[in-house]
C-alpha positions in Angstrom: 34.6 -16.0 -4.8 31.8 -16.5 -6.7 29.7 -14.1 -3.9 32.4 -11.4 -4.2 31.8 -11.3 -7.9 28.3 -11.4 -7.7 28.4 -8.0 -5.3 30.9 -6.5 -7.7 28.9 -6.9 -10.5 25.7 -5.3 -8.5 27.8 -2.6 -7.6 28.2 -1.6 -11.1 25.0 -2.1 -12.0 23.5 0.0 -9.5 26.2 2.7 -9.4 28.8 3.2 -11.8 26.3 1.3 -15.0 24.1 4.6 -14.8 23.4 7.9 -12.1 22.4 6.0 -8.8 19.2 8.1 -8.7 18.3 7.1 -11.8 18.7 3.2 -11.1 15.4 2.6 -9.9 11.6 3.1 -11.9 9.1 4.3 -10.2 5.4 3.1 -10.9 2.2 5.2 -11.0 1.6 5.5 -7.2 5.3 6.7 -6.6 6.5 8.4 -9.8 2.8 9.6 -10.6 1.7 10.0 -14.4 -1.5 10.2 -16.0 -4.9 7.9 -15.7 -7.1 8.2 -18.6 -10.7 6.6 -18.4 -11.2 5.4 -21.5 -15.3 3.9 -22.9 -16.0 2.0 -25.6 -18.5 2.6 -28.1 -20.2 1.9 -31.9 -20.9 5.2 -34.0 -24.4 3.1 -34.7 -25.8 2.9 -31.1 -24.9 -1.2 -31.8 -23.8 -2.3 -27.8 -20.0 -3.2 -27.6 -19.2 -6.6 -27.0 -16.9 -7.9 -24.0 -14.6 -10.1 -27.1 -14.3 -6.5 -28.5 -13.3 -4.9 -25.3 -10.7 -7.4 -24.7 -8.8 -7.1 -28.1 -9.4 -3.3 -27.5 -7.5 -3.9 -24.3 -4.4 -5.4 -25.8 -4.7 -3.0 -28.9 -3.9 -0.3 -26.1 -1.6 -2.4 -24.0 0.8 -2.6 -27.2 0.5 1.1 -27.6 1.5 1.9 -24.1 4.6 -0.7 -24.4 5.6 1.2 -27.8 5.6 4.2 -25.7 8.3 3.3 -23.4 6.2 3.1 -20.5 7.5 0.7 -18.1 4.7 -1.3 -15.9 1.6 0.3 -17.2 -1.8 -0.7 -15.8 -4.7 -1.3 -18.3 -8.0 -2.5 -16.7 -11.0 -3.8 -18.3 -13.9 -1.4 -15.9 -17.2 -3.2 -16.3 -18.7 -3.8 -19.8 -17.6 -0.8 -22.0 -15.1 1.0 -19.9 -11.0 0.5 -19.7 -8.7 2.1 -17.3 -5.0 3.1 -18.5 -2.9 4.3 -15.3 0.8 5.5 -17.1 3.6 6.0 -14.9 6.1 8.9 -15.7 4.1 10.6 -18.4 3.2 14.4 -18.1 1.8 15.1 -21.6 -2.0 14.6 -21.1 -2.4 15.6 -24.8 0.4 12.9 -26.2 -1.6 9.6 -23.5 -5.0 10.6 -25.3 -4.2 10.5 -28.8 -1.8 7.8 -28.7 -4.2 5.0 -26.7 -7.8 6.6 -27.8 -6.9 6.7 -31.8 -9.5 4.5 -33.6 -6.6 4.2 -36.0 -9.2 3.5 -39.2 -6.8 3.9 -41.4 -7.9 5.0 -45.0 -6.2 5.9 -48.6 -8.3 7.8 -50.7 -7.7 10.1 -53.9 -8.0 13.9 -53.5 -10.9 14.7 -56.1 -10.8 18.3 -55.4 -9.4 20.7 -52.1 -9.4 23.9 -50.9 -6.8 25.7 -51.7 -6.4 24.4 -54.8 -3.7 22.4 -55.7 -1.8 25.6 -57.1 -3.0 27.8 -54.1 -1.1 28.9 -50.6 -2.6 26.9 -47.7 -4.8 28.8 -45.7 -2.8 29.3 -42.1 -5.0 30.6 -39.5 -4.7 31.4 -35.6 -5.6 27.7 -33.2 -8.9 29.3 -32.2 -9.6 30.2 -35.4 -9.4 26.5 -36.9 -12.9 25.6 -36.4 -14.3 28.9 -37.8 -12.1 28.2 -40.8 -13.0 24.8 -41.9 -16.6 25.5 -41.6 -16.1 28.3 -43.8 -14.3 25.8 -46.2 -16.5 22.8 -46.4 -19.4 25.7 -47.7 -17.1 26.3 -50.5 -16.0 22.3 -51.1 -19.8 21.8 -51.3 -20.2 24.4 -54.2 -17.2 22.4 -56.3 -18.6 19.7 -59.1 -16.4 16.9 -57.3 -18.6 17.5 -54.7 -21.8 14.6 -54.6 -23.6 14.2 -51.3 -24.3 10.6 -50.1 -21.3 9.9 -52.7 -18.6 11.8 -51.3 -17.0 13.7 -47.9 -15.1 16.6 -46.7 -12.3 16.1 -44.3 -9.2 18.2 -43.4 -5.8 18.2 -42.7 -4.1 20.6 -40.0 -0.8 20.9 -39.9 2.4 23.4 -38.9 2.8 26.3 -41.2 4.8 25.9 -44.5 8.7 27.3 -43.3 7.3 27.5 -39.9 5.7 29.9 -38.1 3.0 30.3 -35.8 -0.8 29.3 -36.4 -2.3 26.0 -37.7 -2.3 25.2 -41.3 -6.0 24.1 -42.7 -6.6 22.4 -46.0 -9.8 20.7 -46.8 -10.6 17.9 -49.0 -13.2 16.0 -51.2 -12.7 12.1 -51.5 -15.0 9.4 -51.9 -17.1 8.5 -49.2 -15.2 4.4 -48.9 -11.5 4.7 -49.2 -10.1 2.6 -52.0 -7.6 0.6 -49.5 -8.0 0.3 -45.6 -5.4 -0.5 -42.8 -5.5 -4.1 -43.6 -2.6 -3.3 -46.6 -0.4 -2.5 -43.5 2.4 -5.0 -41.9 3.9 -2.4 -39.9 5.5 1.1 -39.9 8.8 2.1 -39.1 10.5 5.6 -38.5 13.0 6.6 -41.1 15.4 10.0 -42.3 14.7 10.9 -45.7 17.8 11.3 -47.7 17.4 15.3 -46.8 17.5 13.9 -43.7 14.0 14.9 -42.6 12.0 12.5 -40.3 9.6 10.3 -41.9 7.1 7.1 -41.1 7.8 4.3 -43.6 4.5 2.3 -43.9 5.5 -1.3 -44.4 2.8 -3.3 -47.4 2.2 -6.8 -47.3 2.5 -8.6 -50.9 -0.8 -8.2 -51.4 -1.2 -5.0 -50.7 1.9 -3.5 -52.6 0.3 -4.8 -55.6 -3.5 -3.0 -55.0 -1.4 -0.1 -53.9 0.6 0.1 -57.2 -3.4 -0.6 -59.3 -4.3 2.4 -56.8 -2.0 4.7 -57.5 -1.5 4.3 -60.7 -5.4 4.6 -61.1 -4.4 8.2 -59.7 -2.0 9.3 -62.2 -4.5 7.9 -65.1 -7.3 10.2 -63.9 -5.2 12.8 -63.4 -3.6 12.6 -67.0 -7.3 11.9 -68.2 -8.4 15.3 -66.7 -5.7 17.0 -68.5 -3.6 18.4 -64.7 -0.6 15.8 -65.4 1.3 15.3 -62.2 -1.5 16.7 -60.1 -3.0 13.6 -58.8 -2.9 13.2 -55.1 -3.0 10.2 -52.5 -4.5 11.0 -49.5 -3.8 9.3 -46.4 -6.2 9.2 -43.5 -6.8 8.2 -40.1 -9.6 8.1 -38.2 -11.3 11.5 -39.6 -8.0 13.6 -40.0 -6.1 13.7 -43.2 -2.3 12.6 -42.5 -0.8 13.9 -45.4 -1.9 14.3 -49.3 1.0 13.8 -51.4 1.3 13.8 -55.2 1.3 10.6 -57.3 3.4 11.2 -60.4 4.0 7.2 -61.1 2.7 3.8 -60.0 4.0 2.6 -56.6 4.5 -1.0 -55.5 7.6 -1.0 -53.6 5.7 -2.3 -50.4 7.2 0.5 -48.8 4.6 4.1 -48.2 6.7 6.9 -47.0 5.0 9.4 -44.9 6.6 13.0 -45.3 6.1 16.5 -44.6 8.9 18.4 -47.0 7.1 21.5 -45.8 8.9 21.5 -42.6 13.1 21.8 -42.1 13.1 18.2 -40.0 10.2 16.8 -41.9 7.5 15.1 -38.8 7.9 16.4 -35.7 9.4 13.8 -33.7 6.7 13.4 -31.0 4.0 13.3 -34.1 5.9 10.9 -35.9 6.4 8.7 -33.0 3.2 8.5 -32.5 1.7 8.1 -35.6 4.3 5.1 -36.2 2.8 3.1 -32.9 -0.6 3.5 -33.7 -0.3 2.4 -37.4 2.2 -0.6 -35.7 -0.6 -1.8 -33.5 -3.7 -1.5 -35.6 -6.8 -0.2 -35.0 -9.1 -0.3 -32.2 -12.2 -2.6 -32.5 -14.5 0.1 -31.0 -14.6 4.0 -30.9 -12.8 4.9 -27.2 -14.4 8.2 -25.8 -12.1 9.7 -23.3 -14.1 10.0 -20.0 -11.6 11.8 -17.5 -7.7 12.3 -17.5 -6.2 12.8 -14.4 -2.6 13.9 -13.6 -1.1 12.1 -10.9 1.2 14.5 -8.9 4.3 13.0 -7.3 4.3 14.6 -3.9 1.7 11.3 -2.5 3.8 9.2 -4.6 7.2 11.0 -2.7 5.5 10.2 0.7 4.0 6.9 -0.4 7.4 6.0 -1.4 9.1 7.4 2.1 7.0 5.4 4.0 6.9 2.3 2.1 11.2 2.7 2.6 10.9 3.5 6.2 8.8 0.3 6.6 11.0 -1.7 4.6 14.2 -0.4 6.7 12.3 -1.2 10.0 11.2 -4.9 8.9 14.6 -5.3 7.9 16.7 -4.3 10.8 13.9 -5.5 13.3 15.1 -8.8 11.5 19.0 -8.3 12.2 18.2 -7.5 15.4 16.5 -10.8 16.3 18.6 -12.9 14.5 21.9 -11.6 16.3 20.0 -11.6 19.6 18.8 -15.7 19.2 21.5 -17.1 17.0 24.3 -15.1 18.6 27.1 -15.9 16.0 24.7 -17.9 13.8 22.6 -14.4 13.5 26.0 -12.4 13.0 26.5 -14.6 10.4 22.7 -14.2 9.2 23.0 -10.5 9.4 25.9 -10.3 6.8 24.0 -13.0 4.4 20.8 -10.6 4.7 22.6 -7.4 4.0 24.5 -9.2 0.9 21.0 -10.3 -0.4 19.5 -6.9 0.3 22.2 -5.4 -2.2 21.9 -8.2 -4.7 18.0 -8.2 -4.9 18.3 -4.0 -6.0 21.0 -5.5 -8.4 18.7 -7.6 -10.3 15.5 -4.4 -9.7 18.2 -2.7 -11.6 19.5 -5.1 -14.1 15.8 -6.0 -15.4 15.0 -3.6 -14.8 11.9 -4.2 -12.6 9.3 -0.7 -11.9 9.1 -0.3 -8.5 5.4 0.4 -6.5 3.9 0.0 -3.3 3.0 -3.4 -3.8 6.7 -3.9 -4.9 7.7 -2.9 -1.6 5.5 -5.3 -0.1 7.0 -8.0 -2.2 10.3 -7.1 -1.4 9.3 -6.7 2.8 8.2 -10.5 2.3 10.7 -11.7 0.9 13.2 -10.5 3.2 11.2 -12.7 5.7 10.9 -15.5 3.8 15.2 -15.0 3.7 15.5 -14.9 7.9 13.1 -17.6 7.6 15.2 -19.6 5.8 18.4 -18.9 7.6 15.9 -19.8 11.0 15.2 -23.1 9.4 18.6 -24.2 9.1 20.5 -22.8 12.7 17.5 -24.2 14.4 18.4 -27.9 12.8 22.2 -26.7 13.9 21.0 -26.1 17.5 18.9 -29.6 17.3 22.4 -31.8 16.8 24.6 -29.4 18.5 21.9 -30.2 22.2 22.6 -34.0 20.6 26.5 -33.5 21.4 27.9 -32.8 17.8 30.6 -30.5 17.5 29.6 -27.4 15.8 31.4 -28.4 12.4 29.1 -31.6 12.1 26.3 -29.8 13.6 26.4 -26.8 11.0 27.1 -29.8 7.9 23.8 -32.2 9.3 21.7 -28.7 9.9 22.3 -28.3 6.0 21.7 -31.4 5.0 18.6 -31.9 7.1 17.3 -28.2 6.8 17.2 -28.0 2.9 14.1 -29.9 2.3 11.9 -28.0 4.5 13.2 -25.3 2.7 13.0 -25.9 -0.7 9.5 -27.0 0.4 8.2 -23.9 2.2 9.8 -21.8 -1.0 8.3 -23.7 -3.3 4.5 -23.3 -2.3 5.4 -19.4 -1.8 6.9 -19.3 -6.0 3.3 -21.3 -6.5 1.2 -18.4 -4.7 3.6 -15.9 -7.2 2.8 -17.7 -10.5 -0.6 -17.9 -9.9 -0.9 -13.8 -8.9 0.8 -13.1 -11.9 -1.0 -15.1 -14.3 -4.4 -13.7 -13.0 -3.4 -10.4 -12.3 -2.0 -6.8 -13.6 -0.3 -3.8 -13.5 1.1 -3.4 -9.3 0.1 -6.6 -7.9 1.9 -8.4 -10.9 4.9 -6.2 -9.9 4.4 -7.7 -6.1 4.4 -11.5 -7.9 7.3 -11.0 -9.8 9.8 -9.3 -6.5 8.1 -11.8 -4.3 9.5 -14.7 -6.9 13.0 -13.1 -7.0 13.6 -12.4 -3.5 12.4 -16.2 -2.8 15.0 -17.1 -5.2 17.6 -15.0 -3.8 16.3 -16.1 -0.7 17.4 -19.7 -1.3 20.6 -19.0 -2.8 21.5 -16.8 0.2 20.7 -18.9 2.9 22.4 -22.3 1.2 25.4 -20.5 -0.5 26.1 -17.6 1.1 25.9 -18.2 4.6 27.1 -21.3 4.5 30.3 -20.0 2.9 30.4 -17.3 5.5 30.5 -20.0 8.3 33.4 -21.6 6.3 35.7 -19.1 6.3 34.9 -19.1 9.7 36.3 -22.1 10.3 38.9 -22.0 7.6 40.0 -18.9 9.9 40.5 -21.1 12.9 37.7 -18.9 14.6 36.0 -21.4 17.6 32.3 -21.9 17.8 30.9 -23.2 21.7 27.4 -24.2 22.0 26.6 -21.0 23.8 27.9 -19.0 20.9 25.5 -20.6 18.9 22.4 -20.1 21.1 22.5 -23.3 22.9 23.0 -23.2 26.9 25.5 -25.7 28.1 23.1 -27.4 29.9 20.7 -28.2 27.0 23.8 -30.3 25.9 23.8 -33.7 25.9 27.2 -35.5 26.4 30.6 -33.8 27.3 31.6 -31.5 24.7 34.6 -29.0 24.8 34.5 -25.8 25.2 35.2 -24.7 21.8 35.8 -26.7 18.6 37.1 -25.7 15.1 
């Protein structure tokens, strides 16, 4: 009973729970995605250290996860350099901004921009952008905000007021420190307006809330002070881009920073929003990351990486049925039922995880299906000991359990040892080989004690007769009379 609801419950799992083509991930080397070579580096010259390559490396890591991704492998290359293979992702563009951002985060007040306040954003063609802001920062430095050594331009690019096509370019004067930093931040969240408009929620700790409110309500004071009442503006930057500049019109301590664009109908695009949201979640990188090479992983090797890698599996597998049935006779038949019933329940639990499968996956899986026969081999060969001893099959099946387990519980256990110590000092595809190599050892176990040993008793609840040879035992290997067949 409790095997029938175990299949059932597979079944809809792998079929009816979601599309059957869709019920197993695919890693990097089957599914392909994108590999970005990422290096580490100081703006100074000053010689990255390994400490801050390794918090770089789970700065990343978290990114990735917050992306969805499902078995990503990040690499520490050498000193400086850090290898992020993502399976599943096409957009080259969307990898490289969300796992190279610096993520300095920075809040500044506007002392003076281009267009003014008042004026219409200048919106100019993409290859046009870079001509444009020159153009602008030789006007910013003309403006009497404007003190060098004291103070910097920087710009914000965004979609068109209303929409349209081209890029919208605004530049900006602030101070040259902004007056808070990233470290005000607990976490950000993605919200809808009221308008219903998308929008990232910075979360403030205590702390912060309280220099943000003395910030912004510095803002409004100079503002009021310069006689252009409600025209103070907040500036939010990261890295060397300006997010978004709203106005300040009264002190804000809520602990909560809302980051809008009203000039759009939705507000943020979704993909910029989510990705501003996970780099401002995760923090910033220790060190600037360079991109060194992207490379987009096709899926035709992964389509006949993944065709062979099956076709080996199938092979393994029925080479195993085949000599099982062939020395166990019944025993095997038996054996064979047991293996195909863990086959389907080990794709279950892929699916439930849900687990991404890769090469080394398959591997894990090929393994495990002999450590299963091995286990089944274990016990019918105990069987075959005390039925050439003269036990009836009944007794010889109930001491081949008894005696058999230890050796298996033993040999499984050293294999789960090997498992736990791959995936502790491992990543990415051979941690996906640990983990299917633990599971189908698992499976393994419960298969060969549970399973086939219920199998063989509704065998003999069915008044079906087992005789030595039927077992795999000659009648002349037999010691003692025994009859024929017993139930």
């Amino acid at each position: 009973g409790l095997v029938a609801v175990l299949i059932a419950v597979a079944a809809y799992i792998i079929f009816v729970r979601q599309p059957v083509s869709q019920a197993t991930q695919l890693g990097l080397d089957l599914k392909g995605g994108i590999s970005v070579q990422l290096k580490g580096s100081h703006g100074n010259g000053k010689p990255v250290t390994r400490q801050e390559m390794q918090t770089a490396v789970q700065v990343i890591q978290q990114r990735v996860n917050a992306l969805g991704v499902s078995e990503p492998e990040i690499q520490q290359q050498g000193t400086d350099e850090v290898i992020v293979n993502i399976p599943g992702l096409t957009n080259r563009q969307q990898a490289v901004n969300t796992i190279g951002k610096t993520a300095q985060l920075g809040f500044y007040e506007v002392l003076a921009s281009d267009p003014a306040f008042t004026g219409q954003p200048r919106v100019v063609p993409k290859d046009q952008v870079q001509k444009t802001e020159k153009q602008i920062r030789q006007t910013l430095k003309n403006d009497p905000a404007y003190k060098k050594g004291k103070t910097k331009i920087l710009f914000e690019e965004s979609p068109p007021l209303g929409g349209g096509s081209g890029v919208s370019v605004t530049g900006y004067i602030f101070h040259d420190q902004p007056e808070l930093t990233g470290a005000v931040l607990k976490g950000a969240t993605l919200n809808r307006s009221q308008n219903g408009k998308l929008e990232v929620d910075m979360n403030l700790t205590n702390a912060g809330a309280s220099k943000f409110g003395d910030f912004s309500e510095k803002i409004v004071n100079n503002a009021l002070s310069s006689g252009q009442p409600g025209n103070g503006r907040l500036a939010i930057v990261l890295d060397k881009g300006v997010v978004s500049a709203p106005t300040v019109t009264q002190r804000l301590d809520q602990g909560t920073v809302a980051i809008t664009n009203d000039g759009l109908p939705n507000g943020i695009p979704e993909a910029e929003a989510q990705q501003l949201q996970v780099v401002l979640s995760t923090g910033a990188l220790p060190v600037n990351m360079n991109v060194l090479s992207v490379q987009q992983i096709g899926p035709t090797l992964g389509a006949d990486s993944l065709k062979s890698g099956l076709l080996a599996a199938l092979v393994g597998f029925g080479l195993v049925l085949v000599f099982l049935l062939v020395v166990y006779r019944t025993l095997g038949i038996v054996a064979d039922i047991a293996l195909l019933i863990y086959a389907f329940l080990l794709w279950g639990i892929v699916v439930a995880i849900p687990i991404t499968m890769t090469l080394p996956g398959i591997a894990g899986i090929v393994l495990s299906i002999g450590v299963a026969a091995d286990a089944n081999i274990v016990i019918f060969e105990r069987i075959k000991e005390e039925v050439r001893r003269g036990k009836t099959p009944r007794s010889a099946i109930q001491l081949g359990y008894q005696k058999g387990f230890r050796a298996i519980l033993d040999g499984n256990l050293t294999t789960l040892i090997t498992a736990f110590i791959l995936f502790a000092l491992s990543s990415g595809s051979v941690r996906g080989f640990a983990v299917l190599l633990s599971i189908g050892v698992a499976l393994s176990m419960f298969t060969a004690i549970v399973v086939t040993r219920a199998l063989l008793g509704v065998l003999s609840g069915q008044g079906f007769h087992l005789s030595s040879g039927m077992m795999g035992v000659p009648k002349k290997e037999v010691s003692g009379k025994q009859p024929a067949g017993v139930r």
